[in-house]
N, CA, C and O atoms as CSV, one atom per row, in Angstrom:
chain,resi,resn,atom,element,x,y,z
A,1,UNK,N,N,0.852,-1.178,0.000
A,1,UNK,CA,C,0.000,0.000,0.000
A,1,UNK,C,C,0.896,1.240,0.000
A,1,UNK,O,O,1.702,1.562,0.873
A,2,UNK,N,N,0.613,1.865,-1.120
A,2,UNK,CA,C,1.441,3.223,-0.926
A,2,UNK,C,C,0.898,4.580,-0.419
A,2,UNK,O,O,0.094,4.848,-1.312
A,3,UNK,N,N,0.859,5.319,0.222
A,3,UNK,CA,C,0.528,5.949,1.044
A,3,UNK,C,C,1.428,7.116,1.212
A,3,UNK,O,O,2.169,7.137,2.194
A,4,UNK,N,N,1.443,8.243,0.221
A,4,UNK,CA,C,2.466,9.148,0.334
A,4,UNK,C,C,2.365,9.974,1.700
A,4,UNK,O,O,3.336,10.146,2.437
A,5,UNK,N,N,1.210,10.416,1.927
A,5,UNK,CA,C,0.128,11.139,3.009
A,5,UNK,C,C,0.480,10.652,4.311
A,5,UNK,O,O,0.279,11.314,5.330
A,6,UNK,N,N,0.907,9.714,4.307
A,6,UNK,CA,C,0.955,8.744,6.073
A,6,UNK,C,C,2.105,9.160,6.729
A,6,UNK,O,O,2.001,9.590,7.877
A,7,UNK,N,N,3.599,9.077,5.969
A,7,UNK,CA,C,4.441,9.789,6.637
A,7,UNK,C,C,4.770,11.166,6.718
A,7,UNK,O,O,4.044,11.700,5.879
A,8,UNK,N,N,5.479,12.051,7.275
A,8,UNK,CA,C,5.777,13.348,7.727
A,8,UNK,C,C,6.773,13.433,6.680
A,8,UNK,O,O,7.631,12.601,6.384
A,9,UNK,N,N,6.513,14.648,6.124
A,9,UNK,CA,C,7.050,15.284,4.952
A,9,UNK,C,C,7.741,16.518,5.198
A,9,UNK,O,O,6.968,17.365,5.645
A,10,UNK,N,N,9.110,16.986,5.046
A,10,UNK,CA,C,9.498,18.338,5.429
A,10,UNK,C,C,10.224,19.064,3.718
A,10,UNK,O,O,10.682,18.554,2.695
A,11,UNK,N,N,9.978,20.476,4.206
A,11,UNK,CA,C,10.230,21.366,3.010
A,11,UNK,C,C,11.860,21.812,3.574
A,11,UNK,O,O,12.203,22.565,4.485
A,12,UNK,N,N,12.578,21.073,2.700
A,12,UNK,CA,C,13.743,21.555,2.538
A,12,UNK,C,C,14.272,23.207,3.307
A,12,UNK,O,O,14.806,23.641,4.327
A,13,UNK,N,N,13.659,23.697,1.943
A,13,UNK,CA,C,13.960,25.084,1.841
A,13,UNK,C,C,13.469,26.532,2.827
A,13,UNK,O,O,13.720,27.737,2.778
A,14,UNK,N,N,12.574,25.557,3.781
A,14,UNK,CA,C,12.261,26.233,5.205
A,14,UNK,C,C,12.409,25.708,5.993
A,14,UNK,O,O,12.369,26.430,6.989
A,15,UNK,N,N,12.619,24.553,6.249
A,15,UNK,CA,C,13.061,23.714,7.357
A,15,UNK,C,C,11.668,23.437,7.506
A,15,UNK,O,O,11.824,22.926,8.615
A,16,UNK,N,N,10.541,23.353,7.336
A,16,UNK,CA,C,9.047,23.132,8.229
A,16,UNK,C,C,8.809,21.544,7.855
A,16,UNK,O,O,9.282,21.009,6.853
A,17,UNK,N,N,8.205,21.061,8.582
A,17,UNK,CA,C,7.825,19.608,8.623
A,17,UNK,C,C,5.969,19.724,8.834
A,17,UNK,O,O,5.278,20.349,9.638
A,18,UNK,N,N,5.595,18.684,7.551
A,18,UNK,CA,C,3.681,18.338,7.065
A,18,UNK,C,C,4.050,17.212,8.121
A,18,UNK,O,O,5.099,16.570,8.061
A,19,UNK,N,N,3.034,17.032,9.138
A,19,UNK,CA,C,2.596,15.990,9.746
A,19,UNK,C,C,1.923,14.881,8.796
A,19,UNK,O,O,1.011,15.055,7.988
A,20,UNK,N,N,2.371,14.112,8.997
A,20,UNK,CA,C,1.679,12.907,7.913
A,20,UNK,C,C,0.594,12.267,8.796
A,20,UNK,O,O,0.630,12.183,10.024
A,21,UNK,N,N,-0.394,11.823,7.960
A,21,UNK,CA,C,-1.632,11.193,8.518
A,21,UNK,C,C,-1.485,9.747,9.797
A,21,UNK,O,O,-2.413,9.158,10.351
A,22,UNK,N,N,-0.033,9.523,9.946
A,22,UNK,CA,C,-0.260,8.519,11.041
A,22,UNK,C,C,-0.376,9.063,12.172
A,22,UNK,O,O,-0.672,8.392,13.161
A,23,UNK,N,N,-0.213,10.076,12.216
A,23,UNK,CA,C,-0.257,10.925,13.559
A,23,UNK,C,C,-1.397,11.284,14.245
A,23,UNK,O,O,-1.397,11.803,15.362
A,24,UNK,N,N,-2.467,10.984,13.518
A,24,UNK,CA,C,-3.897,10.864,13.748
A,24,UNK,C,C,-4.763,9.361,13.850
A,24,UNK,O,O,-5.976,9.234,14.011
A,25,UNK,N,N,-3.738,8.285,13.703
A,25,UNK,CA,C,-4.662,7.521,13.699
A,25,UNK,C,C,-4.513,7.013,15.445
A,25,UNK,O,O,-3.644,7.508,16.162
A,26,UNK,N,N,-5.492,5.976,15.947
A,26,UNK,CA,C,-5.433,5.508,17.258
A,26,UNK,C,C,-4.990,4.935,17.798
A,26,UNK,O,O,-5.335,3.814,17.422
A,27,UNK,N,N,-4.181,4.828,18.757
A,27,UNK,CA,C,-3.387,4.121,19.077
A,27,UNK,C,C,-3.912,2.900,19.918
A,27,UNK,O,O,-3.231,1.967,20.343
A,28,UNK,N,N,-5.600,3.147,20.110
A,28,UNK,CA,C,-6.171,2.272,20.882
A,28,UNK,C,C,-5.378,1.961,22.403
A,28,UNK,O,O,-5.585,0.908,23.004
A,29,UNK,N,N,-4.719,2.715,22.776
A,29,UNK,CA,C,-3.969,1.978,24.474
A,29,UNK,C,C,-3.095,1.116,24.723
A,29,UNK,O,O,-2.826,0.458,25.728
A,30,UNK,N,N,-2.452,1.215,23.168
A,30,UNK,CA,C,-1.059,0.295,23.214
A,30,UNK,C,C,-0.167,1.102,23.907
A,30,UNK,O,O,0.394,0.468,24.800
A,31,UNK,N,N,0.159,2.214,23.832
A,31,UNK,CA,C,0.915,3.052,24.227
A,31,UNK,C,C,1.235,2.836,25.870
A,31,UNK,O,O,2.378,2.800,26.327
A,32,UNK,N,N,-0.116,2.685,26.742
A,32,UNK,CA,C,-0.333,2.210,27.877
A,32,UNK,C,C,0.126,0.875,28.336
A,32,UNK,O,O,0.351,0.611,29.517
A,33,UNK,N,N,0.238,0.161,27.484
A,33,UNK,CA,C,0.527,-1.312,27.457
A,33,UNK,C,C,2.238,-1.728,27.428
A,33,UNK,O,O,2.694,-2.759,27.921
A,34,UNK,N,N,3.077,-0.612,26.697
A,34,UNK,CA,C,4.284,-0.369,27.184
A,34,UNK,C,C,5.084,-0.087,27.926
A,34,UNK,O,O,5.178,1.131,28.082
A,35,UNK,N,N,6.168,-1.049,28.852
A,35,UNK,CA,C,6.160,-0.689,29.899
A,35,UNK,C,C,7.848,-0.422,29.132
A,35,UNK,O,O,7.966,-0.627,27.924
A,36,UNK,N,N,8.872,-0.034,29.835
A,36,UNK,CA,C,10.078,-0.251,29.917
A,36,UNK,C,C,10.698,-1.455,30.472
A,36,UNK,O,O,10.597,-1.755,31.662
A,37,UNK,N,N,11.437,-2.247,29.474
A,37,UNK,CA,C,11.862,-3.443,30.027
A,37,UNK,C,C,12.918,-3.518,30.661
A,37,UNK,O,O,13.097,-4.510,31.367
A,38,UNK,N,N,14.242,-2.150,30.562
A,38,UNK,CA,C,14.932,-1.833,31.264
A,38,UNK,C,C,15.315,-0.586,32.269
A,38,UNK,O,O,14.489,0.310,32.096
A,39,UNK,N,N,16.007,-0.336,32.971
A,39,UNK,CA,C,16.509,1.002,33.386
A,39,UNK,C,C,16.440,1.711,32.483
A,39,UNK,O,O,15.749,2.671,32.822
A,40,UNK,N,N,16.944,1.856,30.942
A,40,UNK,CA,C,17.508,2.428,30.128
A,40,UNK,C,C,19.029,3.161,30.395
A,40,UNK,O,O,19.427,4.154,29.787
A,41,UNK,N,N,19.587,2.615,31.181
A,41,UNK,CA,C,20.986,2.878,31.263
A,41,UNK,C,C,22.052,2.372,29.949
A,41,UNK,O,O,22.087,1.282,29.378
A,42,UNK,N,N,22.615,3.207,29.797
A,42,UNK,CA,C,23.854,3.010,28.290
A,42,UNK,C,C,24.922,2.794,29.387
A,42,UNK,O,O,24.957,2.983,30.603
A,43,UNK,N,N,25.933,2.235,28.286
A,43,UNK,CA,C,27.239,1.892,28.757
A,43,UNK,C,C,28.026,3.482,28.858
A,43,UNK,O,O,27.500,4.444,28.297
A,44,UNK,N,N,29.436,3.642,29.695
A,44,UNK,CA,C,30.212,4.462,29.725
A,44,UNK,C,C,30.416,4.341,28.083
A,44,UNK,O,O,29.945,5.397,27.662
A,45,UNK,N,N,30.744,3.802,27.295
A,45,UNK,CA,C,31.135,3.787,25.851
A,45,UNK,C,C,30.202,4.327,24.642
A,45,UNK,O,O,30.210,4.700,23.469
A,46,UNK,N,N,29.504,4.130,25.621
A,46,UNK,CA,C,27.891,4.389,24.427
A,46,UNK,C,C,28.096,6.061,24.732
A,46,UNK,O,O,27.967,6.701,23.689
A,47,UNK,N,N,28.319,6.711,25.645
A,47,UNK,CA,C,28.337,8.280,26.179
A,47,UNK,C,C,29.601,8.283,25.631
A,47,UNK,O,O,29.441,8.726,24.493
A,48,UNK,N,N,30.551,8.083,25.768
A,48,UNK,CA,C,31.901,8.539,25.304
A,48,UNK,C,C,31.505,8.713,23.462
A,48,UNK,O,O,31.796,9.785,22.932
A,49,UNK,N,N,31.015,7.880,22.828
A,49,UNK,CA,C,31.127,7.771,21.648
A,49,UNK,C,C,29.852,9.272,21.464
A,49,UNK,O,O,29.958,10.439,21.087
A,50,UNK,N,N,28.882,8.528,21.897
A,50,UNK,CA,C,27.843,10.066,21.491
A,50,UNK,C,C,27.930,11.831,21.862
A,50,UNK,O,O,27.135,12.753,21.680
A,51,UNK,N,N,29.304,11.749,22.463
A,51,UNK,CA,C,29.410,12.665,23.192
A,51,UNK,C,C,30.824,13.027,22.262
A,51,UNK,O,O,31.038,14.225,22.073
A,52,UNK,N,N,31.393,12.441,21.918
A,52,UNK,CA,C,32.674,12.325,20.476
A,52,UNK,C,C,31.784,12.747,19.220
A,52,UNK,O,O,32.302,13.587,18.485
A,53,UNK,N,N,30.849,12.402,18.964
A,53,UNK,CA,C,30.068,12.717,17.772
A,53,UNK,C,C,29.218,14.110,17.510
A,53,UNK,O,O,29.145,14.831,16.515
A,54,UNK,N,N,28.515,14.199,19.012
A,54,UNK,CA,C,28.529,15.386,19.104
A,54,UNK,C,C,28.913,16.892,19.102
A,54,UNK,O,O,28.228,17.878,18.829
A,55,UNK,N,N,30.481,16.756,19.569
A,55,UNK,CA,C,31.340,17.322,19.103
A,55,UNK,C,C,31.649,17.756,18.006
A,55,UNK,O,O,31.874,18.913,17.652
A,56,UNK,N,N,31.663,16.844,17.470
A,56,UNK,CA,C,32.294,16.712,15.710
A,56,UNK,C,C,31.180,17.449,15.039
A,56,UNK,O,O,31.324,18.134,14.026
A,57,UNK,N,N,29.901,17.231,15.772
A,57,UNK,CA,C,28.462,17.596,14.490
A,57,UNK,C,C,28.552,19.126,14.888
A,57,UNK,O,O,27.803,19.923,14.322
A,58,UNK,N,N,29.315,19.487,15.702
A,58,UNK,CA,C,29.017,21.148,16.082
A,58,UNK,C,C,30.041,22.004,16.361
A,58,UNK,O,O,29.900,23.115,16.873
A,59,UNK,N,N,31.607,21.240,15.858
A,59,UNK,CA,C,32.441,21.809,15.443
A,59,UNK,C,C,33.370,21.457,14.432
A,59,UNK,O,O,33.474,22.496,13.779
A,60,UNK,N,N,34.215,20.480,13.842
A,60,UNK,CA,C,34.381,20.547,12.217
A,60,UNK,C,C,33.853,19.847,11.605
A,60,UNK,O,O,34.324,19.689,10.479
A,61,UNK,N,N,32.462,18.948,12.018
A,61,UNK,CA,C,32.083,18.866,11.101
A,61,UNK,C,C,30.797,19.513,10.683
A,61,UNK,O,O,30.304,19.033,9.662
A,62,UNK,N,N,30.300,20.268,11.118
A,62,UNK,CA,C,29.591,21.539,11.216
A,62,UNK,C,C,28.989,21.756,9.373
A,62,UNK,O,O,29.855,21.969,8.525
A,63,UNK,N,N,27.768,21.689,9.021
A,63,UNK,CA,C,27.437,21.559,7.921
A,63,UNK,C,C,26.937,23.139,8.142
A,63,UNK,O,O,26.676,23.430,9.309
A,64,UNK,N,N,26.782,24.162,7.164
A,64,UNK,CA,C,26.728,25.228,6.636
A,64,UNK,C,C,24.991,25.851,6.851
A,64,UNK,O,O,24.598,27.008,7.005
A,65,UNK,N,N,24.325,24.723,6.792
A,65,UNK,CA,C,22.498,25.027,7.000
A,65,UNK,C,C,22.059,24.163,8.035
A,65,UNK,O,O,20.895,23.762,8.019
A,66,UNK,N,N,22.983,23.764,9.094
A,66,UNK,CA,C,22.575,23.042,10.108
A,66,UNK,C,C,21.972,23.303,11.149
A,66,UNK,O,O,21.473,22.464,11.899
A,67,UNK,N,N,21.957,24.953,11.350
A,67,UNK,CA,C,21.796,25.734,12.467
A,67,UNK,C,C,20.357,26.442,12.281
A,67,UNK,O,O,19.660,26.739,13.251
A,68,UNK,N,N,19.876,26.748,10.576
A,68,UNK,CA,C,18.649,26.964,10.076
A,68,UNK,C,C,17.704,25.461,10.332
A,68,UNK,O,O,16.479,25.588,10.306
A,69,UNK,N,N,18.251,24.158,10.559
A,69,UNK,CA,C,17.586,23.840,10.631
A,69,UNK,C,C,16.652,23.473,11.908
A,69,UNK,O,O,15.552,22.920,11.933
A,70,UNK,N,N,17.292,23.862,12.734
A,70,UNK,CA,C,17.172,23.554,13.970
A,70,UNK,C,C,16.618,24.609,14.978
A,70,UNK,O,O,17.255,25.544,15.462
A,71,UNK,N,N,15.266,24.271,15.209
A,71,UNK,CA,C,14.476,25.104,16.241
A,71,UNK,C,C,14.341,25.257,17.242
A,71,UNK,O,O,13.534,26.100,17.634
């Protein structure tokens, strides 16, 4: 089934994002039905690395319209 409409669509050239039609449909109380199966604790490595990357995304490697895009 193709369904252009269902996912979230964004305009480049303003940064704005079309909500796509799944965002309206029901979730019926699954949502409720999710619990967390863990702490959600990351490893020291998992932070070292995302925290290395981070870096990089906001100083050389710093893309030119990265800062327009971001609200």
């Amino acid at each position: 089934m193709n369904t252009p409409e269902l996912v979230d669509e964004e305009d480049f050239s303003s940064g704005t994002i079309r909500n796509g039609s799944w965002r309206s449909i029901p979730t019926a109380g699954v949502d409720e039905l999710m619990t967390p199966l863990s702490c959600n604790n990351y490893s020291r490595n998992a932070k070292d690395l995302r925290d290395r990357y981070a870096d990089y995304f906001v100083g050389p490697g710093k893309v030119s319209w990265q800062d327009r895009m971001i609200a």
